[in-house]
C-alpha positions in Angstrom: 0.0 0.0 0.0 0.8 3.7 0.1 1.6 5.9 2.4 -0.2 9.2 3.4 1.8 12.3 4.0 0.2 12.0 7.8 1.0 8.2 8.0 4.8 9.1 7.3 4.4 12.4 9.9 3.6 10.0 12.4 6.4 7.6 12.3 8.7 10.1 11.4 11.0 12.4 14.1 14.3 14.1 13.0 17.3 14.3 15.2 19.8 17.2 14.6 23.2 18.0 15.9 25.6 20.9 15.1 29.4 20.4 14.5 32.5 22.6 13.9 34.3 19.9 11.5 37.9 19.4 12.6 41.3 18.0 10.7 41.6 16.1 13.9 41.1 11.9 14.2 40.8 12.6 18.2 37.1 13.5 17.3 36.7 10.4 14.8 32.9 9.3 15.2 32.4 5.9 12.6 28.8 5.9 12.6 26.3 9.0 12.3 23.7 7.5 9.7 22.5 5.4 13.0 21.4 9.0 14.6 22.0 11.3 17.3 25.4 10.6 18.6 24.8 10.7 22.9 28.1 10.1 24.2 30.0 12.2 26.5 28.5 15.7 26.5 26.9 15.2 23.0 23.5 14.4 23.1 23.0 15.1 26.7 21.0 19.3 26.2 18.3 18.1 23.8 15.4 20.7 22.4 12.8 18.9 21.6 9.4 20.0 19.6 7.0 19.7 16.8 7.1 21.4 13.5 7.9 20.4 9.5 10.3 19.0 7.2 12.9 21.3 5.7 14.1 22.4 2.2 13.7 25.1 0.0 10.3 25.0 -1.6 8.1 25.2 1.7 7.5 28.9 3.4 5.0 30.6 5.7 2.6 30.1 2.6 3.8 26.7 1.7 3.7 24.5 4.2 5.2 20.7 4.5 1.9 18.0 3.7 4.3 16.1 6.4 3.9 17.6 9.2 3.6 17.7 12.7 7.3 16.2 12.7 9.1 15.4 16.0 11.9 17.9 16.6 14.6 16.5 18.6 18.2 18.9 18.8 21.1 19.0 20.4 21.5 22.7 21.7 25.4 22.4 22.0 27.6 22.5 18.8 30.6 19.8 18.6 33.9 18.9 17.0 34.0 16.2 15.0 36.8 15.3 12.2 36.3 15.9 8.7 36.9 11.7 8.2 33.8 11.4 9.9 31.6 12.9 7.1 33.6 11.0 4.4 33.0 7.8 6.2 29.0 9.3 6.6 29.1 10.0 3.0 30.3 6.2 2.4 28.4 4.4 4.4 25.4 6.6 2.6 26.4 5.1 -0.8 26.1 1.7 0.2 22.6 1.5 1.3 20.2 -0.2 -0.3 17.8 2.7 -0.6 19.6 5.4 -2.7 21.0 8.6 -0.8 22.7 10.0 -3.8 20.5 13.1 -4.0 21.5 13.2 -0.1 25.4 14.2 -0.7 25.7 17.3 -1.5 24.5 20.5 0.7 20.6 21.6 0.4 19.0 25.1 1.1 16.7 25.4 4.3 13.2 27.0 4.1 12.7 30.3 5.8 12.0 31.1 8.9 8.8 30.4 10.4 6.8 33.1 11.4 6.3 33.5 15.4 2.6 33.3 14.8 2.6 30.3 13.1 5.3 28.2 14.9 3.8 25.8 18.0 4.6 26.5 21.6 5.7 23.1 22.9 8.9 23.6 23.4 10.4 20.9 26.1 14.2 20.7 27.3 15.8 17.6 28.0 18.7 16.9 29.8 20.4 13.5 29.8 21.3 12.6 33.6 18.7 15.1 35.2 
């Protein structure tokens, strides 16, 4: 069967984290297509909420037909070494599912208005 956009809005959630990519192995990670990396202090100050997908063709008058999408982001940014995406961007060619049109940089959509952004916004802290 197929899939509605709200079928794949419920069984879908998005886990984000922010790195400042480093020459350096000492930050070597082998494995971020398996998610959120929550090691250490990574993972550990998590914002989570609901909102959309991302990408350049939605705005405050297009919106996503996937949506309400679980939001889950790490509010910390981390090093990492630049290996780490090349083994990311290997390990992407392999699957069976093609990722192809996933390795190379995207645009983001615009900001969403205040007016039209939810307010559940929930801290978590790992350990607390």
């Amino acid at each position: 069967g197929t899939l509605s956009p709200q079928d794949i809005a419920n069984n879908v959630g998005v886990q984000a984290q922010v790195f400042t990519v480093v020459n350096d192995e000492t930050y070597y990670w082998p494995d971020l297509l398996r998610g959120m990396i929550v090691d250490g202090e990574m993972g550990t100050d998590v914002a989570k909420y609901t909102g959309s997908t991302t990408g350049d063709s939605r705005s405050n008058e297009i919106c996503s037909s996937y949506t309400p999408i679980t939001w889950q982001v790490d509010r910390k940014c981390h090093l990492i070494s630049a290996s780490t995406f090349d083994q990311l961007c290997y390990d992407m060619k392999k699957q069976r599912d093609d990722m192809s049109g996933d390795l190379f940089p995207h645009g983001s959509r615009e900001t969403v208005s205040d007016n039209l952004a939810p307010n559940n916004f929930n801290r978590w802290l790992r350990g607390s």
